[in-house]
MOPAC internal coordinates of N, CA, C and O (Angstrom, degrees):
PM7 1SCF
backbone

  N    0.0000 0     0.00 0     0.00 0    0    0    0
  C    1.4505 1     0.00 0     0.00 0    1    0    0
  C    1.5201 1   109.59 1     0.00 0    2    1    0
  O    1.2310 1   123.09 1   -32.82 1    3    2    1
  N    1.6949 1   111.68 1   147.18 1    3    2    1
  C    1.4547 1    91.94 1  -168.98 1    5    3    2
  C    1.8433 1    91.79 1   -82.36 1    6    5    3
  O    1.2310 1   133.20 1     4.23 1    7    6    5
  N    1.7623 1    92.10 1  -175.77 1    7    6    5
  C    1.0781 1   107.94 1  -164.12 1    9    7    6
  C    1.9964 1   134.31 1    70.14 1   10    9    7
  O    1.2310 1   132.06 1   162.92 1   11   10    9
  N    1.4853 1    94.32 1   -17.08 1   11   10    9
  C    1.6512 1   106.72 1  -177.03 1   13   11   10
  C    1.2523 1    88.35 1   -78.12 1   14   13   11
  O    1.2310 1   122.79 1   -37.14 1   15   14   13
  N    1.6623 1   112.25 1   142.86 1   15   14   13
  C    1.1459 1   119.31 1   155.23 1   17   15   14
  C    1.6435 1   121.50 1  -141.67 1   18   17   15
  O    1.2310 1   106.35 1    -1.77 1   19   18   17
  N    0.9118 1   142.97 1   178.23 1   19   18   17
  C    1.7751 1   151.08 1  -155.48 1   21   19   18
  C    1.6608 1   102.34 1   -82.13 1   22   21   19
  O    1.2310 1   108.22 1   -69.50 1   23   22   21
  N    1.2642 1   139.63 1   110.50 1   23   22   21
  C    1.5377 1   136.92 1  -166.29 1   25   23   22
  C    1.2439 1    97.39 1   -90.53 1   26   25   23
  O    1.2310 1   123.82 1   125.37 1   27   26   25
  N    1.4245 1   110.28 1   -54.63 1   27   26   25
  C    1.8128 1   128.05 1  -146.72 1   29   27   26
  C    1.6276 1   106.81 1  -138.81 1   30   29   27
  O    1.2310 1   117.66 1   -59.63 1   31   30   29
  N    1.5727 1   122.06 1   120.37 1   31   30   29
  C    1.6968 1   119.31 1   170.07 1   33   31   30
  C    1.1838 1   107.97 1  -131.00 1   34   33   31
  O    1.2310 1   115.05 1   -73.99 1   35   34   33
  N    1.4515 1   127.00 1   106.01 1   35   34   33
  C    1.1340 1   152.63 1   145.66 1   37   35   34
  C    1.6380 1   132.96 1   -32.78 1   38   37   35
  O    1.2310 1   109.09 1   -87.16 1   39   38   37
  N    0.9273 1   138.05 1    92.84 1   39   38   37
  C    1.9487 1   118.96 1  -160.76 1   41   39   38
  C    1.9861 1    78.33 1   -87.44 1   42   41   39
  O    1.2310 1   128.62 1   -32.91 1   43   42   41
  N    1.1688 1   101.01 1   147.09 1   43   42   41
  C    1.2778 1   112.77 1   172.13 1   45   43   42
  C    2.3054 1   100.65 1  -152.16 1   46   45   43
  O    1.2310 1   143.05 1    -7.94 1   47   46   45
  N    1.3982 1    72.83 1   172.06 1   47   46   45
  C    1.8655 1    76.78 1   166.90 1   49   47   46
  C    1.3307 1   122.66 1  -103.14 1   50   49   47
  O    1.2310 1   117.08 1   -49.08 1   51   50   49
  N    1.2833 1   123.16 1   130.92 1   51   50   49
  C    1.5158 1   133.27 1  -153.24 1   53   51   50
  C    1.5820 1   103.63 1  -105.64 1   54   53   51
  O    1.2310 1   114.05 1  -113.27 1   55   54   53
  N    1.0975 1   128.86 1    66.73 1   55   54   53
  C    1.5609 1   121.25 1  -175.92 1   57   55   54
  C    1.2550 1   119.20 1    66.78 1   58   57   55
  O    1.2310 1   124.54 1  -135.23 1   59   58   57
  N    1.4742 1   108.90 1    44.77 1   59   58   57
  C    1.9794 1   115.20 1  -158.24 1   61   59   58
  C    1.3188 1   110.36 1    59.09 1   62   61   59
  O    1.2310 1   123.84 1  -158.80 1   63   62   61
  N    0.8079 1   110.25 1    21.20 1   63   62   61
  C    1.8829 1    98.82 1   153.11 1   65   63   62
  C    1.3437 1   126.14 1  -155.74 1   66   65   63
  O    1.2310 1   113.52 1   -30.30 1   67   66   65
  N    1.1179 1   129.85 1   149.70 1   67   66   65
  C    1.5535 1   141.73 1  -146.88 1   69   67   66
  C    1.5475 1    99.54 1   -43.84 1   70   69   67
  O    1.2310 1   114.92 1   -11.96 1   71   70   69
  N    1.7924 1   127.23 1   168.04 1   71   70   69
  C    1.3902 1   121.08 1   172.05 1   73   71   70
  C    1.0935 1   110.22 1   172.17 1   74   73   71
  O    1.2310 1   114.26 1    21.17 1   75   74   73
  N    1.6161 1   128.47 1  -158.83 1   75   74   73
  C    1.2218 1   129.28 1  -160.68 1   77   75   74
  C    1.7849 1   113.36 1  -162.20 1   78   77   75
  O    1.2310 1   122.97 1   -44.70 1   79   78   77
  N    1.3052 1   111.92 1   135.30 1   79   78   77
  C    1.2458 1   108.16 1   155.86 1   81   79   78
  C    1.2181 1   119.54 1  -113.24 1   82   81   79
  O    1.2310 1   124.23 1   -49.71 1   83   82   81
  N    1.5988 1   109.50 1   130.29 1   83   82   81
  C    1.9155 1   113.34 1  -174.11 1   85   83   82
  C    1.4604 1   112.44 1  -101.43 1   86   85   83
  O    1.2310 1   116.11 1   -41.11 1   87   86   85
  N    1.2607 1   125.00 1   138.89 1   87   86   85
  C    1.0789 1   107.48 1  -178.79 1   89   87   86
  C    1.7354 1   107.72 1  -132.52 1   90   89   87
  O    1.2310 1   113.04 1   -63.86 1   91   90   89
  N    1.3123 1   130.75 1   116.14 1   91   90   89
  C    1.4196 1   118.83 1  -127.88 1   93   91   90
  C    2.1408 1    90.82 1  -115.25 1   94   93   91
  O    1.2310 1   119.66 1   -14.77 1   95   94   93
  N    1.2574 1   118.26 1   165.23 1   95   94   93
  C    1.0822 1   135.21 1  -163.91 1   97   95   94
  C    1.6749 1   103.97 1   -57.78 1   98   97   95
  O    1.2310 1   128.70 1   136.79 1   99   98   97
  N    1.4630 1   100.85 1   -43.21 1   99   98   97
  C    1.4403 1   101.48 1   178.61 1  101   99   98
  C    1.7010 1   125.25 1   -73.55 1  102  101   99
  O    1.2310 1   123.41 1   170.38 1  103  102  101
  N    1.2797 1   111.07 1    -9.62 1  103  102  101
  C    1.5053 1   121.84 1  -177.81 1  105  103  102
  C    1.6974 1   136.03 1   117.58 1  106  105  103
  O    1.2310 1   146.49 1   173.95 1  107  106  105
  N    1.2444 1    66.08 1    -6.05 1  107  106  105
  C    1.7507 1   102.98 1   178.64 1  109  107  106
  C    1.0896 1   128.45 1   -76.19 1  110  109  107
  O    1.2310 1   106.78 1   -87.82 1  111  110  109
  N    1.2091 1   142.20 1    92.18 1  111  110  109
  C    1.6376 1   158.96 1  -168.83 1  113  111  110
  C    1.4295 1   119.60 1   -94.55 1  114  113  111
  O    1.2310 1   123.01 1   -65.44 1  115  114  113
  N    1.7775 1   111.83 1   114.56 1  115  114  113
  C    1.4277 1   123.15 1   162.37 1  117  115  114
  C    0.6932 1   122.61 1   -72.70 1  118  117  115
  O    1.2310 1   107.16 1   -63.70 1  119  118  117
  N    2.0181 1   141.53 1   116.30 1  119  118  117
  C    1.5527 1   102.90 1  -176.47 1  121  119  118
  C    1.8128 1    95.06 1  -115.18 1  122  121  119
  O    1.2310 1   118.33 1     5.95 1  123  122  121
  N    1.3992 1   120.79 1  -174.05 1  123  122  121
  C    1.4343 1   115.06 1  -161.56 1  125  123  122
  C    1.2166 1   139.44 1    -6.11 1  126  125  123
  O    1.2310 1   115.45 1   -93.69 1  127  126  125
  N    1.6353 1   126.24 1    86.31 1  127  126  125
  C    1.0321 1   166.14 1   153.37 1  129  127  126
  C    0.9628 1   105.51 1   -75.47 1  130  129  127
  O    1.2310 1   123.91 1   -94.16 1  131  130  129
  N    1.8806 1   110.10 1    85.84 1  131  130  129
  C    1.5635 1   118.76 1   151.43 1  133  131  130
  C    1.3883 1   130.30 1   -49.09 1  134  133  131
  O    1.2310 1   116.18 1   -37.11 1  135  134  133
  N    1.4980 1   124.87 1   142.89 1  135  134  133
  C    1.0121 1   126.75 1   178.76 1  137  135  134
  C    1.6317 1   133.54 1   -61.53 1  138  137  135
  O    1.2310 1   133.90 1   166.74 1  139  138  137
  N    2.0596 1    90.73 1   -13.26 1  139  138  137
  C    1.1776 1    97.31 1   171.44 1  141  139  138
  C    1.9756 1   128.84 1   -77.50 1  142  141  139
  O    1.2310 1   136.08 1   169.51 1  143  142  141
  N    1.6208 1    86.48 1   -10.49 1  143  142  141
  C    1.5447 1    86.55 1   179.68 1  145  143  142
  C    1.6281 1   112.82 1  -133.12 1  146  145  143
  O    1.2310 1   126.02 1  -128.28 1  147  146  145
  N    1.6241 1   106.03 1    51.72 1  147  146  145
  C    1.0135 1   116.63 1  -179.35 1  149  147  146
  C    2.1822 1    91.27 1  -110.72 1  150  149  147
  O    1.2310 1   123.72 1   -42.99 1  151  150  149
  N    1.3082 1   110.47 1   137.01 1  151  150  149
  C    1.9053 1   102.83 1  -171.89 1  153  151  150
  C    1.5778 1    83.14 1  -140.93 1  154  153  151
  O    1.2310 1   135.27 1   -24.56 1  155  154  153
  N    1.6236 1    88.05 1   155.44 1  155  154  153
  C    1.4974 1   110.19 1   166.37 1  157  155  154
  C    1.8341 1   125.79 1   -86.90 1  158  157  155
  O    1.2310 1   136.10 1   174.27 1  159  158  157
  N    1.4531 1    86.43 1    -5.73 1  159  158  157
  C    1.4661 1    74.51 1  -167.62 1  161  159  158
  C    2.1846 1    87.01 1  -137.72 1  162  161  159
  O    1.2310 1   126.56 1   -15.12 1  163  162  161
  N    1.4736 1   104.98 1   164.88 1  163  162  161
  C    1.4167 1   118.26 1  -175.40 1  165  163  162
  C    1.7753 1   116.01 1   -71.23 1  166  165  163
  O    1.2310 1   129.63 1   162.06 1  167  166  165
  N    1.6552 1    99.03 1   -17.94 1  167  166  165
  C    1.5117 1    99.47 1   171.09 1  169  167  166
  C    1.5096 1   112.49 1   -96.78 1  170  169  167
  O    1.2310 1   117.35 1  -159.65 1  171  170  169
  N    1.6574 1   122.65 1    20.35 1  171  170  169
  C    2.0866 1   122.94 1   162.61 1  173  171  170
  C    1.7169 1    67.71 1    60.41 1  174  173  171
  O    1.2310 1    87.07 1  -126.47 1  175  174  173
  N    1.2919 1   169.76 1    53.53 1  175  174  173
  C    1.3202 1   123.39 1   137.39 1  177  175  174
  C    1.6424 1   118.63 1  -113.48 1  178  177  175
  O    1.2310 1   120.84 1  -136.07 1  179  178  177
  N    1.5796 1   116.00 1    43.93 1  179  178  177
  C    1.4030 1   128.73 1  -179.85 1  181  179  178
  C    1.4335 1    84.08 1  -176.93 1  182  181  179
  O    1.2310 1   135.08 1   -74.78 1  183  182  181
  N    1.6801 1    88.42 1   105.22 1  183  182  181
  C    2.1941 1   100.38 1   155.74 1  185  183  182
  C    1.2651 1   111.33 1   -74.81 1  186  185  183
  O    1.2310 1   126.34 1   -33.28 1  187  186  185
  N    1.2080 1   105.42 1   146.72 1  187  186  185
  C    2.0749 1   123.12 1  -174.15 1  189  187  186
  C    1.5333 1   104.54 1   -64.09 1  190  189  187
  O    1.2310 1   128.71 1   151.42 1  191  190  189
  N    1.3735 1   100.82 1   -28.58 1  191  190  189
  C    1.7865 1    94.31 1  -157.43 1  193  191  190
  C    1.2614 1   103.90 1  -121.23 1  194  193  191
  O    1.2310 1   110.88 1   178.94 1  195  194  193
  N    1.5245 1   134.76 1    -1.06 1  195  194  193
  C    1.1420 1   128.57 1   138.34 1  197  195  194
  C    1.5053 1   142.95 1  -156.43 1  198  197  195
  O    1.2310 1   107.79 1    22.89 1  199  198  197
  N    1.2166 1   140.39 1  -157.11 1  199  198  197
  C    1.5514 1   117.78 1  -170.74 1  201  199  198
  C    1.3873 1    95.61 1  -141.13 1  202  201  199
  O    1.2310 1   128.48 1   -34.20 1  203  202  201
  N    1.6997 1   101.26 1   145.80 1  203  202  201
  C    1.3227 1   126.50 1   168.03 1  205  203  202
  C    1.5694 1   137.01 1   -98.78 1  206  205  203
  O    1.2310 1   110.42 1   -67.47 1  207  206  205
  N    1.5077 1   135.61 1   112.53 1  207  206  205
  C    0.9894 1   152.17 1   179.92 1  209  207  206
  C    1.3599 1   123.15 1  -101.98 1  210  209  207
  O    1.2310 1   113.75 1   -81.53 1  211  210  209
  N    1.3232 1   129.43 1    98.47 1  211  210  209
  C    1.3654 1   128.96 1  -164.70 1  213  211  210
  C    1.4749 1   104.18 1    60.05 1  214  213  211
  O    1.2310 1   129.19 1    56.45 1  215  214  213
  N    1.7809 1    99.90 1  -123.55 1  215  214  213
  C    1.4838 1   110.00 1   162.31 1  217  215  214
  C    1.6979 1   114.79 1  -106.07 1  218  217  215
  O    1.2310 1   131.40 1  -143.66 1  219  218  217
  N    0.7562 1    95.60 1    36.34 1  219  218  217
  C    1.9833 1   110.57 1   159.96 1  221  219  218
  C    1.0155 1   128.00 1  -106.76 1  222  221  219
  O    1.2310 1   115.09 1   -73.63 1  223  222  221
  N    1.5676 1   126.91 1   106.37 1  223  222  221
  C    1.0929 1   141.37 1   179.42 1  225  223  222
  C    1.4975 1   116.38 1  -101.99 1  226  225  223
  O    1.2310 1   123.07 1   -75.28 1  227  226  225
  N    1.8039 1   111.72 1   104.72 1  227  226  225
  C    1.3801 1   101.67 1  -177.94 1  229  227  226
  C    1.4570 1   100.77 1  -116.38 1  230  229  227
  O    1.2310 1   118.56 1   -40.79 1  231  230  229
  N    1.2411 1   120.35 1   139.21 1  231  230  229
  C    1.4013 1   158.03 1   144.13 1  233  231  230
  C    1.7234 1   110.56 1     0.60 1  234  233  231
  O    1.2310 1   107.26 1   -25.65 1  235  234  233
  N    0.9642 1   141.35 1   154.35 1  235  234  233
  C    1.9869 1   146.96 1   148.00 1  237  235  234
  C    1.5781 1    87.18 1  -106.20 1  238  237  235
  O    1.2310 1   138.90 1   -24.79 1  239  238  237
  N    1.0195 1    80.97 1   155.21 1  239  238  237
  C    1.6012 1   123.32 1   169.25 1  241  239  238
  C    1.5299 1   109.02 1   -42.94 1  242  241  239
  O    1.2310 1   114.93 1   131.65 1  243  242  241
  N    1.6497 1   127.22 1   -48.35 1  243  242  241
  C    1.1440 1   135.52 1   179.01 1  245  243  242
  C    1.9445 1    94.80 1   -69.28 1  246  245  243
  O    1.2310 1   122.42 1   139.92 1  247  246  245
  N    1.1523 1   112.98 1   -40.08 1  247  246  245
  C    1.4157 1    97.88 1  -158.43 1  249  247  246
  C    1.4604 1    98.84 1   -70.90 1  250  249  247
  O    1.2310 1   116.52 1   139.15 1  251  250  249
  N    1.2920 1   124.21 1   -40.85 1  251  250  249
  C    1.3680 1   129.34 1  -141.47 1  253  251  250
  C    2.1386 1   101.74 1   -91.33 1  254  253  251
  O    1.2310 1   130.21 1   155.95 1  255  254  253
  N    1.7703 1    97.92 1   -24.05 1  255  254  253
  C    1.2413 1    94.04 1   164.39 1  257  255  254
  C    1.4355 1   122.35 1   -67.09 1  258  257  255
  O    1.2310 1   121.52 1   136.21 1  259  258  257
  N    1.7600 1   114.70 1   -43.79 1  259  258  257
  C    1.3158 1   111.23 1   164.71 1  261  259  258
  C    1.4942 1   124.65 1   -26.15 1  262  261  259
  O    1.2310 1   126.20 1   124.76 1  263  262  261
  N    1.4644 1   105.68 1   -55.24 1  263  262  261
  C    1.4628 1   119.48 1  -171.39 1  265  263  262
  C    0.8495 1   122.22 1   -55.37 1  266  265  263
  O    1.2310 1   121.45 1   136.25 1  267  266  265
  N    1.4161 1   114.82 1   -43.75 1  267  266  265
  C    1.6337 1   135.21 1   178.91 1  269  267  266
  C    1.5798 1    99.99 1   -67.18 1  270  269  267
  O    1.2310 1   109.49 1   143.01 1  271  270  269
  N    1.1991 1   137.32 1   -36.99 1  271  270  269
  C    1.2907 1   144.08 1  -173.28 1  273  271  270
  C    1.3533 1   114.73 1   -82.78 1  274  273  271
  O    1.2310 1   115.81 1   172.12 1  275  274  273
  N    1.4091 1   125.57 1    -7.88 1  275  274  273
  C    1.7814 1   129.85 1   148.70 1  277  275  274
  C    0.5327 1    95.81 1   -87.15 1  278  277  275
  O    1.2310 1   106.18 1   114.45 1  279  278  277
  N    1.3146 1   143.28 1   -65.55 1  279  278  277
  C    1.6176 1   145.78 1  -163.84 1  281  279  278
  C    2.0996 1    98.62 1   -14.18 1  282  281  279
  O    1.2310 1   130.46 1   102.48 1  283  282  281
  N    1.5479 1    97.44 1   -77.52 1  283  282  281
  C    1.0758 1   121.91 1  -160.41 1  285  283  282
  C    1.5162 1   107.96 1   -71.22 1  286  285  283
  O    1.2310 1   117.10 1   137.02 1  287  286  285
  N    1.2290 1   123.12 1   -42.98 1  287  286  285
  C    1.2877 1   136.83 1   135.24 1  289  287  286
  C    1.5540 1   126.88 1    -6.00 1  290  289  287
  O    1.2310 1   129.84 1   112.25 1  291  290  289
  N    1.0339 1    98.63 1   -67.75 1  291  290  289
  C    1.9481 1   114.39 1  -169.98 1  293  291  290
  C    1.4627 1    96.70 1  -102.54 1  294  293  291
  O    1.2310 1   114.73 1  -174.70 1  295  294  293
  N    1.0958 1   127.59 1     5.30 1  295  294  293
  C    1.7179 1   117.89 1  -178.94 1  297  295  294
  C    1.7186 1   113.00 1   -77.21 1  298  297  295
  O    1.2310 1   122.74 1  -177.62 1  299  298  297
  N    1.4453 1   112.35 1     2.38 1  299  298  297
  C    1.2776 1   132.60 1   177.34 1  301  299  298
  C    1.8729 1   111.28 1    43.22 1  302  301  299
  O    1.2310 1   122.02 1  -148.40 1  303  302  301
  N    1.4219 1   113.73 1    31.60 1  303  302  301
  C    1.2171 1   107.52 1  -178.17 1  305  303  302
  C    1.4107 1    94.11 1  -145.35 1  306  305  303
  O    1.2310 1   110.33 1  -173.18 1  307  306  305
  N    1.3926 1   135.77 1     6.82 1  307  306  305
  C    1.6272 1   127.78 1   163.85 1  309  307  306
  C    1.3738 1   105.67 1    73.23 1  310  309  307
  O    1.2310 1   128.15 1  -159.97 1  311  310  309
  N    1.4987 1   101.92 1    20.03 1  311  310  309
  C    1.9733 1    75.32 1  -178.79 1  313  311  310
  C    1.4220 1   108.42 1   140.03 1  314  313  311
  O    1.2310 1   134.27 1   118.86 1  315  314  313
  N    1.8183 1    90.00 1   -61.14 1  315  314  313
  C    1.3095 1    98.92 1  -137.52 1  317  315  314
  C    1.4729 1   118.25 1   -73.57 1  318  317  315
  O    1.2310 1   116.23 1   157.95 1  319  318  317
  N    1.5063 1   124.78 1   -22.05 1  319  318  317
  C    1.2456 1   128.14 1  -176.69 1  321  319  318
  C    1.5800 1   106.02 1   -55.32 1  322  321  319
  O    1.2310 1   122.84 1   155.82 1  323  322  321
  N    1.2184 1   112.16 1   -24.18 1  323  322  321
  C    1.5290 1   109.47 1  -164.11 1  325  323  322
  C    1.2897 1   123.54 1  -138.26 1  326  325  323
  O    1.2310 1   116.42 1  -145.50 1  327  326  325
  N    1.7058 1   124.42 1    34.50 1  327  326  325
  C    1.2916 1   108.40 1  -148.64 1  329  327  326
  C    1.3687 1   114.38 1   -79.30 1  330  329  327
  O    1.2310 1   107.63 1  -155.75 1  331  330  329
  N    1.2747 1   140.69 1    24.25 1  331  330  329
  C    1.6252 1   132.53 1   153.17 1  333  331  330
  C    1.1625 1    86.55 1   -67.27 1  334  333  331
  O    1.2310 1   110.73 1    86.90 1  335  334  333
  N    0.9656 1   135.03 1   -93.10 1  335  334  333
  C    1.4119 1   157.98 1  -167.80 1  337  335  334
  C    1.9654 1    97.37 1    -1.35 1  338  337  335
  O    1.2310 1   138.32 1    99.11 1  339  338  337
  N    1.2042 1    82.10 1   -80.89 1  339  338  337
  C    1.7956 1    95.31 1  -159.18 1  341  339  338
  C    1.7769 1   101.85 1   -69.41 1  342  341  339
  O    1.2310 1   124.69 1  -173.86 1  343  342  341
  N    1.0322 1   108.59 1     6.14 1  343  342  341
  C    1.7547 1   124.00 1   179.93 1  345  343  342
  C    1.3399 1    89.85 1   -97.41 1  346  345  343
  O    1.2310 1   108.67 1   108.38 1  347  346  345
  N    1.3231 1   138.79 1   -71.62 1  347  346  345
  C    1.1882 1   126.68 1   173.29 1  349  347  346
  C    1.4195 1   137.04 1   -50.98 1  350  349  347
  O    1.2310 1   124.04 1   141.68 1  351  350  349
  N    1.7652 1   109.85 1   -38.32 1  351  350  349
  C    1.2679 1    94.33 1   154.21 1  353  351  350
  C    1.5817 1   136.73 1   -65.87 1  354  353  351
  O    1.2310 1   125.85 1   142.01 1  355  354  353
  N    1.1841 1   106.37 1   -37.99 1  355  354  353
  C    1.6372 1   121.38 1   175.81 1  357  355  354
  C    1.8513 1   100.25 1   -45.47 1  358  357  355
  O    1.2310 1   102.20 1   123.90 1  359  358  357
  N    1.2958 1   150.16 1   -56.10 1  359  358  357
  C    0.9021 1   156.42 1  -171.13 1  361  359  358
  C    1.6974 1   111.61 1   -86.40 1  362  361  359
  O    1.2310 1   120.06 1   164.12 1  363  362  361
  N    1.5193 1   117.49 1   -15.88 1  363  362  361
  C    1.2003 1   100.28 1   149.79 1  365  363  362
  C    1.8788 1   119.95 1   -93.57 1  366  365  363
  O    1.2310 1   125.29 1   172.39 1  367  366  365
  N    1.0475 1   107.45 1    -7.61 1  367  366  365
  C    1.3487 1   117.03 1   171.76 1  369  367  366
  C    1.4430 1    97.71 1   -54.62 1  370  369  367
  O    1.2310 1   114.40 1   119.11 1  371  370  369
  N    1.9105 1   128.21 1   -60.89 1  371  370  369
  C    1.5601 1   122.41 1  -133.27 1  373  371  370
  C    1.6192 1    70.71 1  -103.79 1  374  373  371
  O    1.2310 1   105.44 1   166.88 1  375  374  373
  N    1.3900 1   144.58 1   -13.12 1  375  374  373
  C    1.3853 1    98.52 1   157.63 1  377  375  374
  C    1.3579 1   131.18 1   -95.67 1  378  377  375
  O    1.2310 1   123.62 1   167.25 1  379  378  377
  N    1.3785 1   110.67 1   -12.75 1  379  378  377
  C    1.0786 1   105.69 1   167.78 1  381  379  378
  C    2.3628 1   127.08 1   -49.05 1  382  381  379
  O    1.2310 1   137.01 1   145.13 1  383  382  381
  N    1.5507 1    84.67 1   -34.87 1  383  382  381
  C    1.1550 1   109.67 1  -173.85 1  385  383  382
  C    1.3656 1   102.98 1   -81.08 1  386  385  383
  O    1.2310 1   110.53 1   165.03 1  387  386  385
  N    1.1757 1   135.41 1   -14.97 1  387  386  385
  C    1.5812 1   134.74 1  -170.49 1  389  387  386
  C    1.4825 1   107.29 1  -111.58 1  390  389  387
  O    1.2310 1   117.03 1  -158.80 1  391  390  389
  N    1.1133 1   123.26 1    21.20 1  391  390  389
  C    1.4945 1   138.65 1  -163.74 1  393  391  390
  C    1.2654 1   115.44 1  -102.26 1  394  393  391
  O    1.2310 1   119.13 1   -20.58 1  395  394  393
  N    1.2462 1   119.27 1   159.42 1  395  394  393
  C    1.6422 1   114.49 1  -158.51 1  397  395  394
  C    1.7356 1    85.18 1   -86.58 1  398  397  395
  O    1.2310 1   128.53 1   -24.52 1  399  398  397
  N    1.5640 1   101.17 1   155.48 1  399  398  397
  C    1.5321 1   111.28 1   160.98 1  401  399  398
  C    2.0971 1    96.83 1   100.75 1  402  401  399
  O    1.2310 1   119.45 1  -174.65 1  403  402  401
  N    1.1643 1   118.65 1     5.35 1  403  402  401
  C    1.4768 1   114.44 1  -176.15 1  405  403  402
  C    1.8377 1    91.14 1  -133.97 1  406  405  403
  O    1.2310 1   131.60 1   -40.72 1  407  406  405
  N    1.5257 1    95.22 1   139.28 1  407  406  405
  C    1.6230 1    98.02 1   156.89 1  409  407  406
  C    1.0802 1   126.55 1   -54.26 1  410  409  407
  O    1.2310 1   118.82 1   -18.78 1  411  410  409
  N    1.2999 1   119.86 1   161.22 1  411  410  409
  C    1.6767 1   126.56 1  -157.42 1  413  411  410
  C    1.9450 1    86.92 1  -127.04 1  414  413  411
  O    1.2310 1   120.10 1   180.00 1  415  414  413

């Protein structure tokens, strides 16, 4: 509808795989919205969150932080088994995320 627009986006997990809940101006709620069928454009033929090469599918920066953010998430130990580890990812997460070409 015109005038509706996106209030609230949630990253959640979509049936094991990355996603979204939208929750839109009018009251209206998306709930798991994989990343695979989220597109930039009205013809689905370029996904928002990542790009295809032959049969290579690589990741953006937004998608791949998500990933990293179950990762660490579902590792059911907070951290702790590994914290170089999840120290390094955590800091490639906020730059990845602080990087030119993504909303602020």
């Amino acid at each position: 509808a015109a005038g509706v627009t996106i209030t609230d986006v949630a990253v959640v997990e979509a049936s094991r795989a990355l996603g979204f809940d939208l929750t839109f101006s009018n009251g209206d709620k998306v709930t798991g919205c994989s990343i695979d069928k989220v597109y930039s454009d009205a013809a689905k033929a370029q996904p928002t969150l990542y790009s295809v090469s032959g049969t290579v599918k690589t990741y953006g920066k937004l998608a791949k932080s998500m990933y990293d953010y179950f990762l660490i998430k579902n590792d059911n130990s907070a951290g702790v088994h590994n914290i170089p580890f999840v120290d390094a990812m955590l800091d490639a997460m906020v730059n990845n995320l602080d990087s030119a070409g993504l909303p602020k």
